[in-house]
Z-matrix of the N, CA and C atoms (Angstrom, degrees):
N
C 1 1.449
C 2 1.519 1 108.31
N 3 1.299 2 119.37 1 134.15
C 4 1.458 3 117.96 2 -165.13
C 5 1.796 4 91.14 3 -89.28
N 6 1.563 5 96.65 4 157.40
C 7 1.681 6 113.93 5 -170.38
C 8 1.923 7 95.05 6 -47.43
N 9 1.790 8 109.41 7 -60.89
C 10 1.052 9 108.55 8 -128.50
C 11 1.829 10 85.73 9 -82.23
N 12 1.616 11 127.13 10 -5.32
C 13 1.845 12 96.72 11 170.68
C 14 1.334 13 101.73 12 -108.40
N 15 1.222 14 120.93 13 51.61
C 16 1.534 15 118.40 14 165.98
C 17 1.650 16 107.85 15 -108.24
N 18 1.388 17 105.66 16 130.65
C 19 1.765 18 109.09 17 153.61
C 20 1.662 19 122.18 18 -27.99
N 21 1.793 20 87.15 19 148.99
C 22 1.789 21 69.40 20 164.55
C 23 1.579 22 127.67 21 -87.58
N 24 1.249 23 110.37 22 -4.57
C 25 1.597 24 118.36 23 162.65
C 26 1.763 25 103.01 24 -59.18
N 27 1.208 26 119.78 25 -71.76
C 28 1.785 27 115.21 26 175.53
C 29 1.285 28 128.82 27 -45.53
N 30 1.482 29 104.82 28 -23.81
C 31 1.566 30 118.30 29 160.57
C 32 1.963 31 121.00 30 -61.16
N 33 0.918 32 103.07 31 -61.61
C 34 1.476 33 135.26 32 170.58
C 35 1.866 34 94.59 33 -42.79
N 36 1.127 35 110.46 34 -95.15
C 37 1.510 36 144.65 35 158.03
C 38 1.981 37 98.75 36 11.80
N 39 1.726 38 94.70 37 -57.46
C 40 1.524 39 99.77 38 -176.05
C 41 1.709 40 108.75 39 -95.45
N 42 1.313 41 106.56 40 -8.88
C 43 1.713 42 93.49 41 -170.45
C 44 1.710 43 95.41 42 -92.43
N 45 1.314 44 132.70 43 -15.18
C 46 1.144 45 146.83 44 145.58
C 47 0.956 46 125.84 45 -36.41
N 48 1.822 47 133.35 46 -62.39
C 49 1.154 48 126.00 47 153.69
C 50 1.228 49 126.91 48 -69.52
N 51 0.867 50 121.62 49 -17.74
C 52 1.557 51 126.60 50 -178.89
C 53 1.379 52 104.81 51 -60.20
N 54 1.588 53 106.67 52 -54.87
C 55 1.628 54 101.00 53 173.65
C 56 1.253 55 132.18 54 -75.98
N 57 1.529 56 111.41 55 18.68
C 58 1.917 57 108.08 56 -179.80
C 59 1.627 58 86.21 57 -79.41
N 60 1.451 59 127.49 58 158.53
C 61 1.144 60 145.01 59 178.16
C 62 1.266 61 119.92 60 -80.49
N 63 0.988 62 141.73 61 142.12
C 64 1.874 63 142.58 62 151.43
C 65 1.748 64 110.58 63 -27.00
N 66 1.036 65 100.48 64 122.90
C 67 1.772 66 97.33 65 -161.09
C 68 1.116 67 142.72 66 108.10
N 69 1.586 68 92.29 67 -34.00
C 70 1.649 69 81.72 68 -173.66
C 71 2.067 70 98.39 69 -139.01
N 72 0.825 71 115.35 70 152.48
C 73 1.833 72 133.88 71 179.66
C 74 1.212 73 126.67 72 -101.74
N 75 1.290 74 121.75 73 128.90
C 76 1.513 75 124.71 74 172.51
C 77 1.609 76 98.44 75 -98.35
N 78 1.402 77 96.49 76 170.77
C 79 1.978 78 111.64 77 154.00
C 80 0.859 79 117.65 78 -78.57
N 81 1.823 80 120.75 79 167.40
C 82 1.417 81 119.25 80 155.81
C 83 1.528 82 100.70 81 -65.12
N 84 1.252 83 128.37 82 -30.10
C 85 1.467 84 105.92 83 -170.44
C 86 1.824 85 110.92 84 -89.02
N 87 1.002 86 123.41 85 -0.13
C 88 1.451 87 136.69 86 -176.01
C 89 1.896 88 90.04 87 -81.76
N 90 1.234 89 108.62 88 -47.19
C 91 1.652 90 136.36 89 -152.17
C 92 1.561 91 83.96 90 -68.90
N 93 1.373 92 121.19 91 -71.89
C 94 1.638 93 139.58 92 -170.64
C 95 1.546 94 100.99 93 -52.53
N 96 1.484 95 121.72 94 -44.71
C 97 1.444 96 99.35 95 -163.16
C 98 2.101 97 95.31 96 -96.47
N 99 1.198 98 128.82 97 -36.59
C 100 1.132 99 113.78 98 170.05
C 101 2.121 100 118.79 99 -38.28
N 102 1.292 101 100.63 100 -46.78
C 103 1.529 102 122.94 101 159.48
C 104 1.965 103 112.06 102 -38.45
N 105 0.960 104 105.00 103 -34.20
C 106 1.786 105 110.05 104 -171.91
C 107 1.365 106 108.99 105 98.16
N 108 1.062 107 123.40 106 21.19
C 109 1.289 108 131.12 107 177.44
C 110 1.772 109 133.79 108 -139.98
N 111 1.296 110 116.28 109 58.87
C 112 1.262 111 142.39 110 166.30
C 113 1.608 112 96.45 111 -1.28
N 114 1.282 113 122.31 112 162.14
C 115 1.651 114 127.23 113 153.94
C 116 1.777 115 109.12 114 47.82
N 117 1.184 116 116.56 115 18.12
C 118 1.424 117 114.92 116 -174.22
C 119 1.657 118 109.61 117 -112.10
N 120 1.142 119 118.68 118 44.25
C 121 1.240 120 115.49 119 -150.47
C 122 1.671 121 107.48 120 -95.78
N 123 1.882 122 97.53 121 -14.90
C 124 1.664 123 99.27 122 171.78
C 125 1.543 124 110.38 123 -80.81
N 126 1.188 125 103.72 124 -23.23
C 127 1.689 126 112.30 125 178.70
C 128 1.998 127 114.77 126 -63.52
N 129 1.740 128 95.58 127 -24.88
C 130 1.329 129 77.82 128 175.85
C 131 1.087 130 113.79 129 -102.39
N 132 1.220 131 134.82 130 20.17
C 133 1.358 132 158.94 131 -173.53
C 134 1.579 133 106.68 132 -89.19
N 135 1.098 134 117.44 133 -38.11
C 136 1.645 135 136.64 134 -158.05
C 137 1.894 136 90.05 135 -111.26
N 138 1.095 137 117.37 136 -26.82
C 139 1.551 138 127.15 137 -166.85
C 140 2.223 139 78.73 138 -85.23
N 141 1.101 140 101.16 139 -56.65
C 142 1.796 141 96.19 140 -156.87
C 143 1.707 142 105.08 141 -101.88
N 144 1.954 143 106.35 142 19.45
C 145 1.505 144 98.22 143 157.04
C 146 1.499 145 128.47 144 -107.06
N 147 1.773 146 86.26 145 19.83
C 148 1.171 147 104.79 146 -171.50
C 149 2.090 148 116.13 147 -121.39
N 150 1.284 149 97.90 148 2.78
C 151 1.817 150 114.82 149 -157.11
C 152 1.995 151 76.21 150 -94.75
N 153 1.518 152 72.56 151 128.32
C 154 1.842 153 109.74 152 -159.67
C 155 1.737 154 95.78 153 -120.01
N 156 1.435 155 128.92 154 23.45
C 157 1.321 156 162.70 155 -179.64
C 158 1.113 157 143.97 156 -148.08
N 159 1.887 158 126.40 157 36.54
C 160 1.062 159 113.79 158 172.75
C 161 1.336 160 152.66 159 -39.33
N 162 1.566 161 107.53 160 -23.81
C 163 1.606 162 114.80 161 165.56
C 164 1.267 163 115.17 162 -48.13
N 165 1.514 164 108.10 163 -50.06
C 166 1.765 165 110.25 164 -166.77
C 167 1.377 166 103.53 165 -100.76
N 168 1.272 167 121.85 166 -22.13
C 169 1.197 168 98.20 167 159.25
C 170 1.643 169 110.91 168 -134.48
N 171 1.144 170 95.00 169 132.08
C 172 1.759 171 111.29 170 -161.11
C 173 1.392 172 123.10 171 -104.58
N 174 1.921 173 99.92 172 62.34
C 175 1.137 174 119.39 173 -172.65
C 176 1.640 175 139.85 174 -51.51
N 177 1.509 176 82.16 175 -14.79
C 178 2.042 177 100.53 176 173.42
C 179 1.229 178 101.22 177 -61.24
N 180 1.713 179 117.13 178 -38.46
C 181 2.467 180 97.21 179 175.85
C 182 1.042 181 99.89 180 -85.03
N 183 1.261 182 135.83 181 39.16
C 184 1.458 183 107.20 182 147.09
C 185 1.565 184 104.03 183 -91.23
N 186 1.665 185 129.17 184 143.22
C 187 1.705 186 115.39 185 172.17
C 188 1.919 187 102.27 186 -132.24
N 189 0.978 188 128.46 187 -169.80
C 190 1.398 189 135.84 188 178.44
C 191 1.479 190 110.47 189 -85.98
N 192 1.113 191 138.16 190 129.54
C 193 1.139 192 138.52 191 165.63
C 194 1.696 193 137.68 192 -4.60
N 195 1.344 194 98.29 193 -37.68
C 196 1.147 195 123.34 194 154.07
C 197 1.362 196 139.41 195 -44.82
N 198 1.934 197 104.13 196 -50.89
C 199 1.036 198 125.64 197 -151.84
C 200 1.165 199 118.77 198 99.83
N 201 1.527 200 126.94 199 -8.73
C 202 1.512 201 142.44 200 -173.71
C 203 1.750 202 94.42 201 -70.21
N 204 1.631 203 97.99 202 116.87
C 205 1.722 204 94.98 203 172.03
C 206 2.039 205 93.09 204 -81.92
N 207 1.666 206 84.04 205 142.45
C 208 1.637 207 88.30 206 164.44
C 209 1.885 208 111.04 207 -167.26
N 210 1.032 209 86.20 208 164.96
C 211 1.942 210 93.00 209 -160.04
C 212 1.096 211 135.49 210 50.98
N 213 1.205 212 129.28 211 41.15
C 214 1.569 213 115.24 212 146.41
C 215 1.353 214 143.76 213 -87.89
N 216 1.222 215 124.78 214 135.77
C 217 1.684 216 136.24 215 -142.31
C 218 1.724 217 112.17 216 -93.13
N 219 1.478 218 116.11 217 -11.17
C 220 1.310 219 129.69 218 -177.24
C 221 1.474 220 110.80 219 -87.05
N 222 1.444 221 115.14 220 157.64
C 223 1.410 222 101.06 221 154.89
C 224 1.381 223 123.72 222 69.54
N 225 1.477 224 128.32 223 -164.83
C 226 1.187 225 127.46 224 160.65
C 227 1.786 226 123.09 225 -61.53
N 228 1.385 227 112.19 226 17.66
C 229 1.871 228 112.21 227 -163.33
C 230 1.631 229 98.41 228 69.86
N 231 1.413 230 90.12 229 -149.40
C 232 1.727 231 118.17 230 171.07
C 233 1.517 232 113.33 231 -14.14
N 234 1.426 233 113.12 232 -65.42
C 235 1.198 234 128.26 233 -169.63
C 236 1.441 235 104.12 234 -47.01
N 237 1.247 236 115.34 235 -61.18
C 238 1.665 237 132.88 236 -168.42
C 239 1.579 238 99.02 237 -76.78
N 240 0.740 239 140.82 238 -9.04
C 241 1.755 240 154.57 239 142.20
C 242 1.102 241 88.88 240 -58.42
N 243 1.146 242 144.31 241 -110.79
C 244 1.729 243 145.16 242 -125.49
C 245 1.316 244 102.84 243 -63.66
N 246 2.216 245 120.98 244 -37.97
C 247 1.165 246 103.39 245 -167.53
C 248 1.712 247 107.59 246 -75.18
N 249 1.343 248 102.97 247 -40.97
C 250 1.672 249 106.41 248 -179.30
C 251 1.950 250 107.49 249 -45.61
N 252 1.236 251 111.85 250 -33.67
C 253 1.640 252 120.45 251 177.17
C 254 1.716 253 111.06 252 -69.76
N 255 1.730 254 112.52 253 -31.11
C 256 1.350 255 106.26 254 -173.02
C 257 1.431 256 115.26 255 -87.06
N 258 1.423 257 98.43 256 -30.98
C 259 1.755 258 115.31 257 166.30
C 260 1.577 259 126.75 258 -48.27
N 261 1.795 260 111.30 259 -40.53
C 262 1.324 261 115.07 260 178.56
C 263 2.039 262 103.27 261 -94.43
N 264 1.300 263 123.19 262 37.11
C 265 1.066 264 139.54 263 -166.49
C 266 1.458 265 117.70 264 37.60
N 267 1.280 266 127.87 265 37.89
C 268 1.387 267 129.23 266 166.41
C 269 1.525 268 121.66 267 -56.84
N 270 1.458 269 126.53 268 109.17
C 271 1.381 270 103.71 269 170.95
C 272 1.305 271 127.51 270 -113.43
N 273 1.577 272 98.22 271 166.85
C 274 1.871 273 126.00 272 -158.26
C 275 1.787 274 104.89 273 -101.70
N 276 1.314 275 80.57 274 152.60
C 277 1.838 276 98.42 275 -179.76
C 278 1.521 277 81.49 276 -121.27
N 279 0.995 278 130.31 277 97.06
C 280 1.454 279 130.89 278 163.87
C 281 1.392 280 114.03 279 59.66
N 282 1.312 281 153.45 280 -132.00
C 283 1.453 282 136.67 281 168.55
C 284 1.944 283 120.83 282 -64.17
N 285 1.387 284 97.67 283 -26.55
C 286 1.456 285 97.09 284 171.71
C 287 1.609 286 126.55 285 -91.47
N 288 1.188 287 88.59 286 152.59
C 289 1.838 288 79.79 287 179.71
C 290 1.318 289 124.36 288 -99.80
N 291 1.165 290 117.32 289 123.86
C 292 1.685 291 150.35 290 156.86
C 293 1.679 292 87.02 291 12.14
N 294 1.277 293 130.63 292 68.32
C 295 1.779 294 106.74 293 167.89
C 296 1.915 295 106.24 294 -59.48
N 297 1.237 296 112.72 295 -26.94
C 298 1.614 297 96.15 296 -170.05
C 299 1.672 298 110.77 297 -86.26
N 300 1.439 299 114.26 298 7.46
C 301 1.906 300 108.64 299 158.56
C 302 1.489 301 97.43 300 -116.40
N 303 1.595 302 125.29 301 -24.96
C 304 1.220 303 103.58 302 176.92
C 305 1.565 304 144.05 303 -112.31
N 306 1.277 305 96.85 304 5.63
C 307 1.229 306 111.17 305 -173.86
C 308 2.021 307 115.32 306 -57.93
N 309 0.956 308 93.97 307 136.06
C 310 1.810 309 88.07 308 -179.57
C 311 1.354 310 101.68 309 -83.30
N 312 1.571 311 109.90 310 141.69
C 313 1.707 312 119.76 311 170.58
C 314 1.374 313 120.77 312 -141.69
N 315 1.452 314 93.82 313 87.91
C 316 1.684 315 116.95 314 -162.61
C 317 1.546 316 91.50 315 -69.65
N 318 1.443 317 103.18 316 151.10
C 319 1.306 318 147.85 317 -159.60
C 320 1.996 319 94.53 318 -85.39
N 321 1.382 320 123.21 319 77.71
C 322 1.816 321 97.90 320 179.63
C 323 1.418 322 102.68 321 -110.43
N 324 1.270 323 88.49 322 148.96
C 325 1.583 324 106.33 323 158.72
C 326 1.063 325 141.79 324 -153.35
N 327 1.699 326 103.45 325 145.37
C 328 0.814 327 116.02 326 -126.74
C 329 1.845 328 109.97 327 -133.05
């Protein structure tokens, strides 16, 4: 999706993920309320099943609340999710990932 016909929620949405770090993962709902938008967490789902830029925006850390990896459109899906996640040393509790070593916990202020 090119910068200039995106919302400013889809704007937001990617400069958000863009800044979670190598290593570590947010939620879609971590993703939605850093965004200004609480409870929007299918919206960023639909915002990052559509990001036509993984470099800049590096939609594999986003995971489900859970830790449940789900939807990604590259690659093998899932699979190519977890390995791109095991590569930047993210770690797993069995298929989900570890939110309490990996979860990102950006610094806001406010």
């Amino acid at each position: 999706m090119k910068n200039s016909t995106q919302t400013n929620f889809q704007k937001t949405v990617h400069a958000v993920v863009a800044s979670i770090p190598k290593g570590s993962v947010a939620t879609y709902g971590q993703v939605a309320e850093l965004a200004g938008r609480p409870g929007a967490a299918r919206a960023v789902g639909s915002v990052m099943s559509h990001n036509q830029d993984t470099k800049a925006t590096p939609c594999h850390r986003v995971v489900g609340s859970t830790g449940a990896l789900s939807g990604y459109a590259y690659g093998d899906g899932i699979t190519t999710k977890k390995k791109l996640l095991v590569k930047e040393g993210v770690q797993f509790r069995g298929e989900k990932v570890d939110l309490k070593t990996s979860q990102w916990h950006p610094k806001v202020s406010r």
